[in-house]
N, CA, C and O atoms as a Tinker XYZ file with bonds, in Angstrom:
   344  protein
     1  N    108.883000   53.988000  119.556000    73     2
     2  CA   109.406000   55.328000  119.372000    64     1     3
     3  C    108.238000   56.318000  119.397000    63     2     4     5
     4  O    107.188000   56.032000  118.822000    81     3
     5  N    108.371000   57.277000  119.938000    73     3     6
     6  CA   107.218000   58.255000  119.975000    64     5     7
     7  C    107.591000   59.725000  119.718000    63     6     8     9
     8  O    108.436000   60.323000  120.384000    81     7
     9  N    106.979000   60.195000  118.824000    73     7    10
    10  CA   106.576000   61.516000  118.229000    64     9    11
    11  C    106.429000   62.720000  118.840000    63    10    12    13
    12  O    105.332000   63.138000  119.212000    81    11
    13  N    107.659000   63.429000  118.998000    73    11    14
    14  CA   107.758000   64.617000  119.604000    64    13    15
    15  C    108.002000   65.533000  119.197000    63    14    16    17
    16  O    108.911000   65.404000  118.378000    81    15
    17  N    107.465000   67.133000  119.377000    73    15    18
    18  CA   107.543000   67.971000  118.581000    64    17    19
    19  C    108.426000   68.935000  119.723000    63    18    20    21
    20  O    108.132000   69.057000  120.912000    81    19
    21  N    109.226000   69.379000  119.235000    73    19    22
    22  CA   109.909000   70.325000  119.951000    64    21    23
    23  C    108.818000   71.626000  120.239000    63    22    24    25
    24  O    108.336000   72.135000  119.226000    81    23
    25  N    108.469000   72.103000  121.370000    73    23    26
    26  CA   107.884000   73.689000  121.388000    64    25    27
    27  C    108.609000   74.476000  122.401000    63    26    28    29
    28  O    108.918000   74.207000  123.562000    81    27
    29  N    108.843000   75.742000  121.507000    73    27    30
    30  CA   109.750000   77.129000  122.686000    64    29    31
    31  C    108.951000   77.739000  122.698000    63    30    32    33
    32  O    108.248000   78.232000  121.816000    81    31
    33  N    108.971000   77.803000  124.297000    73    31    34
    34  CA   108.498000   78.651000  125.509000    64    33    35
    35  C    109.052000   80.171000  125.649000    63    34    36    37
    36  O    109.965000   80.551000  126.381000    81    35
    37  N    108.208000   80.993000  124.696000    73    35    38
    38  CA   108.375000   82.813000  125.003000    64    37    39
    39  C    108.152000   83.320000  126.829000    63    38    40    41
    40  O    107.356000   82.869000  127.653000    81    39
    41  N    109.099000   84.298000  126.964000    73    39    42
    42  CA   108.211000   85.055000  127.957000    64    41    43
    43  C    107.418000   85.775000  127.685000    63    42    44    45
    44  O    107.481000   86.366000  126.607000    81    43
    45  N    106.059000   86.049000  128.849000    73    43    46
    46  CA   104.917000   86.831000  127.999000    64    45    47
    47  C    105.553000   88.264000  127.518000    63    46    48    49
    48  O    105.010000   88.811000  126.558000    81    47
    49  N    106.306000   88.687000  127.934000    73    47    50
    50  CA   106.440000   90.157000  126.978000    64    49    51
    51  C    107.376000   89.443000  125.735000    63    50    52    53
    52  O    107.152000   89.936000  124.629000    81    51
    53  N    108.248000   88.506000  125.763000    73    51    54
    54  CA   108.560000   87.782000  124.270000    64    53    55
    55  C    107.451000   87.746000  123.227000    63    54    56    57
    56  O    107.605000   88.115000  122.063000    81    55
    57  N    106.262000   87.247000  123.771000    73    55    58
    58  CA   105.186000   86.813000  123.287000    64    57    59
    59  C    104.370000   87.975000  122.878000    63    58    60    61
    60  O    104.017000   88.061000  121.702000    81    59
    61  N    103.991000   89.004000  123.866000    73    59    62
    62  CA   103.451000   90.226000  123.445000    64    61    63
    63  C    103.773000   90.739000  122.342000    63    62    64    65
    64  O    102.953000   91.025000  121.470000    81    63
    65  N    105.438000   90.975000  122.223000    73    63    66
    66  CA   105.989000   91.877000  120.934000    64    65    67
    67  C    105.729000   91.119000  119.687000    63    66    68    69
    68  O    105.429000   91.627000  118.607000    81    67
    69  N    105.910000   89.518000  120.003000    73    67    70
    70  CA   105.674000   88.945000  118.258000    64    69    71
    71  C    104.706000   88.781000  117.754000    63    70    72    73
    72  O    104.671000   88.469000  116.564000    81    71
    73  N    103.114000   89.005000  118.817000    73    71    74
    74  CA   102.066000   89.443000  118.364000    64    73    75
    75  C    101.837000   90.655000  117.432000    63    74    76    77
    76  O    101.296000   90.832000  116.340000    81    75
    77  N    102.712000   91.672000  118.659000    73    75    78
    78  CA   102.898000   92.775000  117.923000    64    77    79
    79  C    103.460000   93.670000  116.711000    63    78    80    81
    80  O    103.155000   94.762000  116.231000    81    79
    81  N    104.563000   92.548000  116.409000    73    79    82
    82  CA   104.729000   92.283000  115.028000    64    81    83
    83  C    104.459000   91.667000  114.119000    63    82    84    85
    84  O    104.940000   91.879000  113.006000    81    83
    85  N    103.475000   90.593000  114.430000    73    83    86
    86  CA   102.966000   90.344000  113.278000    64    85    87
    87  C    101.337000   90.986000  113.006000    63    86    88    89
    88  O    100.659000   90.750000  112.006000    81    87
    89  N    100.995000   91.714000  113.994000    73    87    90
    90  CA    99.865000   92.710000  113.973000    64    89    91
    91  C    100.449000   94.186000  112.595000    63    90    92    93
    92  O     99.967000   94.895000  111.712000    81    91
    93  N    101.166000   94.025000  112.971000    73    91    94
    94  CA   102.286000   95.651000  112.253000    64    93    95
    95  C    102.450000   94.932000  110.590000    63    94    96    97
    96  O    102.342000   95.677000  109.616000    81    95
    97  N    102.696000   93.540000  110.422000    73    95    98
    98  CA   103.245000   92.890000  109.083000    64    97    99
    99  C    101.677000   92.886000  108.531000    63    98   100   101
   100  O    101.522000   92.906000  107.310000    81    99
   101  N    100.627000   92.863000  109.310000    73    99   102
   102  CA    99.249000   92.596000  108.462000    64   101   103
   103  C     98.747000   94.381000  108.246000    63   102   104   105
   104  O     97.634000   94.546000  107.747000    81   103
   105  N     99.396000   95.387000  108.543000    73   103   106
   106  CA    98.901000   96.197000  108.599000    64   105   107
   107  C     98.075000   96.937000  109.775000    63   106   108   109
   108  O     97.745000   98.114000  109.623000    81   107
   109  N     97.845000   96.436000  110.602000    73   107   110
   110  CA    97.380000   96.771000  112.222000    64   109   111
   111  C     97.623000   97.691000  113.054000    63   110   112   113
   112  O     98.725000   98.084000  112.672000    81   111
   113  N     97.318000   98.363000  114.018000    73   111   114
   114  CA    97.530000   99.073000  114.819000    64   113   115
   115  C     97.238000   99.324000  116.219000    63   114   116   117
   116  O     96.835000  100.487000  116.229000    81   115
   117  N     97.217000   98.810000  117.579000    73   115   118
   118  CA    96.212000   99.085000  118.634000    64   117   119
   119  C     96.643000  100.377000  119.022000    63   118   120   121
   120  O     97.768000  100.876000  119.057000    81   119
   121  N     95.322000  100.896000  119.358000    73   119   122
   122  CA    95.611000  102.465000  119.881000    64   121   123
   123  C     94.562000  102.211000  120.862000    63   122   124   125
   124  O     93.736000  101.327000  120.636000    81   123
   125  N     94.513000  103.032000  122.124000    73   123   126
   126  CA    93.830000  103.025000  122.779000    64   125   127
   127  C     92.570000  103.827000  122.955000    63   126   128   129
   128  O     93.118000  104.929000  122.994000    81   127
   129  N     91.537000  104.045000  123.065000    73   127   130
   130  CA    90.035000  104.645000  122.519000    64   129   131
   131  C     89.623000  104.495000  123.812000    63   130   132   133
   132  O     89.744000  103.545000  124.585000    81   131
   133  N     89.042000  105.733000  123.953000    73   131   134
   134  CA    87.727000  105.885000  125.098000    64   133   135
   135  C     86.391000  105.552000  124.079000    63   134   136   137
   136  O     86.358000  105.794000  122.872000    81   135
   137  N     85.346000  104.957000  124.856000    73   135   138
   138  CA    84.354000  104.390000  124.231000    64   137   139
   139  C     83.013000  105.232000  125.378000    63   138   140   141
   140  O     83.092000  105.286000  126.606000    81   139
   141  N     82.291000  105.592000  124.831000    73   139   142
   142  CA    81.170000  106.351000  126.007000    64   141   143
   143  C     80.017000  105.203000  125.962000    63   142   144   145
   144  O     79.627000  104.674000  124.921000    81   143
   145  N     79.529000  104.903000  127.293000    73   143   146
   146  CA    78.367000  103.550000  127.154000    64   145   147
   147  C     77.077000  103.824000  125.929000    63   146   148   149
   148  O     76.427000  102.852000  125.545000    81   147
   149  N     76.770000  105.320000  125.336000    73   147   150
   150  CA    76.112000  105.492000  124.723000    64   149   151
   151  C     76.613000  105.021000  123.246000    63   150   152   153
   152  O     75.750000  104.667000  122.442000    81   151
   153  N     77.809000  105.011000  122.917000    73   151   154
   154  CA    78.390000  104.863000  122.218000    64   153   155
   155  C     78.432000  103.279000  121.650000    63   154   156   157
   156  O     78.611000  102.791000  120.534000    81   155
   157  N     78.171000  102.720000  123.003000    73   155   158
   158  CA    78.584000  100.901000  123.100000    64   157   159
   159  C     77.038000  100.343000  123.059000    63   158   160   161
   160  O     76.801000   99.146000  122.898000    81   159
   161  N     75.697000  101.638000  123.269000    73   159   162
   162  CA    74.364000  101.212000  123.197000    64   161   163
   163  C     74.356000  101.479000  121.424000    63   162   164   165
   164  O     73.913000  100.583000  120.706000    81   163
   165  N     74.754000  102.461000  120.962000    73   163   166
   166  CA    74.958000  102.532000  119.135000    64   165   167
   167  C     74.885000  101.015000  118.670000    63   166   168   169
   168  O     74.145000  100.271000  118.026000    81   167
   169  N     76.026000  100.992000  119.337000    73   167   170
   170  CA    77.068000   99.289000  118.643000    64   169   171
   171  C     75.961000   98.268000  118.489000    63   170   172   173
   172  O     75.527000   97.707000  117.483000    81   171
   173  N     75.627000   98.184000  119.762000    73   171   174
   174  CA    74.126000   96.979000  119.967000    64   173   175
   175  C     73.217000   97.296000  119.544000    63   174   176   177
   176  O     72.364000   96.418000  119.422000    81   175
   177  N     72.942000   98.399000  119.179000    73   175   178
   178  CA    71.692000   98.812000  118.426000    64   177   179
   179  C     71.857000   98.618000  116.860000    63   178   180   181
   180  O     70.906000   98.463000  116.093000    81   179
   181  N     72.878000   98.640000  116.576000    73   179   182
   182  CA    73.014000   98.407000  115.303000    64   181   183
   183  C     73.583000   97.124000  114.522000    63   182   184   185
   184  O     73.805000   96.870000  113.337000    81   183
   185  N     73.709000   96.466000  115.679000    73   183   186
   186  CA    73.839000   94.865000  114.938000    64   185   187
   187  C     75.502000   94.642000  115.446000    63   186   188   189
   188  O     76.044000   93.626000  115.880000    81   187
   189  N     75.833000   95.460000  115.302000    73   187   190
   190  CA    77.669000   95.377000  115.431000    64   189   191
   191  C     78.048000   94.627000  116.970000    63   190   192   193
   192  O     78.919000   93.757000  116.945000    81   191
   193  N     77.508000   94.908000  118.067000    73   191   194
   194  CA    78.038000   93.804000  118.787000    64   193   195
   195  C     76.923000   93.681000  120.387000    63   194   196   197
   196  O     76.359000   94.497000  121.115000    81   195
   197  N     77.074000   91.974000  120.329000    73   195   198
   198  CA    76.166000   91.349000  120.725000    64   197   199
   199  C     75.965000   91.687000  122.791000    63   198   200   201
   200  O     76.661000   91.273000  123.718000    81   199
   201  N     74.870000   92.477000  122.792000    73   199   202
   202  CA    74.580000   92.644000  124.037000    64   201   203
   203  C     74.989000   92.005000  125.364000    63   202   204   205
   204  O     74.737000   92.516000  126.455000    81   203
   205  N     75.657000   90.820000  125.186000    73   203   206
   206  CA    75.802000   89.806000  126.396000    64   205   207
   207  C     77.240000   89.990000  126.421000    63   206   208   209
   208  O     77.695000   89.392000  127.396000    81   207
   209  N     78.669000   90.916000  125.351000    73   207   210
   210  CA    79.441000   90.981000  125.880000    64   209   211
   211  C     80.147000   92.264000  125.428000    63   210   212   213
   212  O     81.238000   92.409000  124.876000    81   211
   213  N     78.925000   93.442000  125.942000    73   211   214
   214  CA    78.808000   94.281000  125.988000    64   213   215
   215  C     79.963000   95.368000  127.070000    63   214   216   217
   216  O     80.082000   96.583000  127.223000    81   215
   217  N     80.715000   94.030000  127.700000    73   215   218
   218  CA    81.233000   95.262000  128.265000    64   217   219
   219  C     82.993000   94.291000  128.125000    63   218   220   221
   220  O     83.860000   94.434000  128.988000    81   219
   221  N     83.120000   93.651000  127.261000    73   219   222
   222  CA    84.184000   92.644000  126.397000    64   221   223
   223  C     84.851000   93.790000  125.748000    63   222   224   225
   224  O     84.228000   94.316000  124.825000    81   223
   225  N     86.148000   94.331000  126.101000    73   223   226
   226  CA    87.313000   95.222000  125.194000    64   225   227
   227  C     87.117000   94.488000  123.886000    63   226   228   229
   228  O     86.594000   94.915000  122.856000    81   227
   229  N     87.628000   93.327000  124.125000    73   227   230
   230  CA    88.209000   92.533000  122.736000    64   229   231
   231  C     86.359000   92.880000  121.814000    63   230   232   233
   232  O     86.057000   93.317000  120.703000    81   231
   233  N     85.820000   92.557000  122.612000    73   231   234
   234  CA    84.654000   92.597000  121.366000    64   233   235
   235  C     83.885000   93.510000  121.020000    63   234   236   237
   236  O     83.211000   93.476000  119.991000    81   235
   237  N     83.900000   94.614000  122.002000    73   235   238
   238  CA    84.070000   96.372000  121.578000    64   237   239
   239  C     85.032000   96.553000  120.382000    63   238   240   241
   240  O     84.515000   96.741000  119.281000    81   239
   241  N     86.260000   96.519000  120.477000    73   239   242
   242  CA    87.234000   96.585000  119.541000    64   241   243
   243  C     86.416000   95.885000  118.425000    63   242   244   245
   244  O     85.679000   96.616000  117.764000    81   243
   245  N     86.443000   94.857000  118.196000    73   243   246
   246  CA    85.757000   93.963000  116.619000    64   245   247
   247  C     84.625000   94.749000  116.472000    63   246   248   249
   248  O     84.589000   95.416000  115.438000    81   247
   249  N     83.702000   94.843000  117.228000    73   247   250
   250  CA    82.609000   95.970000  116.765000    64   249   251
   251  C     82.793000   97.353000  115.745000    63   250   252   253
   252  O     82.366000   97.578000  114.613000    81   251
   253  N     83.527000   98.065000  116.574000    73   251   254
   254  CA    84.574000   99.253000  116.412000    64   253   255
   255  C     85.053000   98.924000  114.735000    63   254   256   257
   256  O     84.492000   99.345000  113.723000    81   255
   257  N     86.364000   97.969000  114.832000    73   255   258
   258  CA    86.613000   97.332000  113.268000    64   257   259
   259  C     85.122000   97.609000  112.324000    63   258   260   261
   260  O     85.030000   98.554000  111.540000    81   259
   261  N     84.234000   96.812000  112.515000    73   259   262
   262  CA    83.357000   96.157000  111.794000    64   261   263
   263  C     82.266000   97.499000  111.022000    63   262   264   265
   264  O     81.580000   97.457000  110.001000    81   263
   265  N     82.557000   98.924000  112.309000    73   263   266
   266  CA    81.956000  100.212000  112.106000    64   265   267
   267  C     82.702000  100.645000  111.125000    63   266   268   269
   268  O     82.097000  101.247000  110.238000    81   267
   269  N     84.397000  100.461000  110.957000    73   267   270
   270  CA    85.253000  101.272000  110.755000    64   269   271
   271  C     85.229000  100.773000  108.834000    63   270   272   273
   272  O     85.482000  101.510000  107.881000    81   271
   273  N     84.798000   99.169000  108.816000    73   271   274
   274  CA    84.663000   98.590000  107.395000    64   273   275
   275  C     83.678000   99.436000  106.848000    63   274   276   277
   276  O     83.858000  100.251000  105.944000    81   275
   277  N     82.788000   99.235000  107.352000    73   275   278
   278  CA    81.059000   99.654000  106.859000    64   277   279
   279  C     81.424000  101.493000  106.288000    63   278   280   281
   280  O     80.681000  102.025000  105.463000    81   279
   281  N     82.462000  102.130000  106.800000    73   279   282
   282  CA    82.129000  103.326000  106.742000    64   281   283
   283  C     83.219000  103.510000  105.016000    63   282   284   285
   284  O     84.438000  103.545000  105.186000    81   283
   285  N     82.736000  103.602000  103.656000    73   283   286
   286  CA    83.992000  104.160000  103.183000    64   285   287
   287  C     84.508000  105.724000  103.803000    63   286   288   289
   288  O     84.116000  106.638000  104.529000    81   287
   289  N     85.824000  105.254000  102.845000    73   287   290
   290  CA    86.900000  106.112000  103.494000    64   289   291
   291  C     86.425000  107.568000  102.853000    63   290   292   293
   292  O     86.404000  108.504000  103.653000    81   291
   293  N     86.192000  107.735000  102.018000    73   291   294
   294  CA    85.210000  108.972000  100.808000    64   293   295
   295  C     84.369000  109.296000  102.033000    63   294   296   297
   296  O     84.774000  110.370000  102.478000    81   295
   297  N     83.312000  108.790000  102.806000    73   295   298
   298  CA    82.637000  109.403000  103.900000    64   297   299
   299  C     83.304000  110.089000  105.040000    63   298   300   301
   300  O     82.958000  111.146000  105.567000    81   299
   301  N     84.332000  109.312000  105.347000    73   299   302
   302  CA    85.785000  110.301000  106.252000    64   301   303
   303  C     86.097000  111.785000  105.778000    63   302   304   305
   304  O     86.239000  112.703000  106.586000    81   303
   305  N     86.162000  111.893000  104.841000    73   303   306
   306  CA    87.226000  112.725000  104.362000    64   305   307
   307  C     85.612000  114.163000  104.464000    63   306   308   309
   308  O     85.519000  115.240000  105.052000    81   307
   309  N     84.645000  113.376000  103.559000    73   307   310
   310  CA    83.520000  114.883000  103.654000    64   309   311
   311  C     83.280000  115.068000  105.308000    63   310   312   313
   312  O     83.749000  116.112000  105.762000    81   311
   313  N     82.513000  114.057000  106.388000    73   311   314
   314  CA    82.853000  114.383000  107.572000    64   313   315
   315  C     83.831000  115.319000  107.797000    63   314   316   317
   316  O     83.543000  116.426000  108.250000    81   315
   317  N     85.064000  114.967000  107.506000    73   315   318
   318  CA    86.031000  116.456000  108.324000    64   317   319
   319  C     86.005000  117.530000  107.563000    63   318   320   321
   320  O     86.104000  118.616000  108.134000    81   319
   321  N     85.845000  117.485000  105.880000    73   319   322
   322  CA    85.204000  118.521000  105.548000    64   321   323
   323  C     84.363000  119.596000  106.297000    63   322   324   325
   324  O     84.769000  120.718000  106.598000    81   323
   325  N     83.193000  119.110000  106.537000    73   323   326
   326  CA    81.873000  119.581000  107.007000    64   325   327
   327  C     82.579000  119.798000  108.231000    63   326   328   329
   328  O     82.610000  120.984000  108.562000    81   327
   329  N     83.164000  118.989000  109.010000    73   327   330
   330  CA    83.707000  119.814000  110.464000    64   329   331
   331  C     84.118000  121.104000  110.340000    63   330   332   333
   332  O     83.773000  122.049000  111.049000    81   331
   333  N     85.194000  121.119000  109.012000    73   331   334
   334  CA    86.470000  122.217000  109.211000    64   333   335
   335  C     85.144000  123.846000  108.643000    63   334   336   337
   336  O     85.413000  125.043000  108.744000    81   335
   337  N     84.158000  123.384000  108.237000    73   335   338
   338  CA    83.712000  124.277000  107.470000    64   337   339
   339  C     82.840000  125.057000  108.812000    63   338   340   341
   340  O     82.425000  126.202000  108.638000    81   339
   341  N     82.655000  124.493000  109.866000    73   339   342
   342  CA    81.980000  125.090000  110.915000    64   341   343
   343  C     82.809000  125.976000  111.812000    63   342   344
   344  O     82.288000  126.547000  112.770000    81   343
């Protein structure tokens, strides 16, 4: 007798959305971002993401994240301060 596991087969947009909901259940969001290459020389300059896949969405994005941890949210808020005051 041999050991079979049943697996169902999504279509990829099946598959897309239940990513996309369980991206939404953890709190998540993709939005789409222009990134300027100076912007993506920051990233590598600062440790956040590794030169060899430098031109990797997915690992732009984790970079991006990893900027977005580092920054508290208290530093957001004076930033637009200081904007609105100019």
């Amino acid at each position: 007798m041999t050991d079979t596991t049943l697996t169902r087969q999504y279509s990829p947009s099946a598959e897309r959305m239940r990513i996309s909901r369980q991206r939404r259940r953890n709190g998540l969001r993709c939005v789409p971002l222009e990134v300027r290459d100076t912007e993506i020389d920051g990233l590598v300059a600062h440790g956040l993401l590794d030169p060899e896949v430098r031109n990797n969405r997915r690992a732009i994005a984790g970079a991006l994240g990893k900027l977005l941890d580092r920054i508290p949210v208290a530093r957001w808020q004076a930033a637009i301060d200081l904007r609105r005051k100019q």
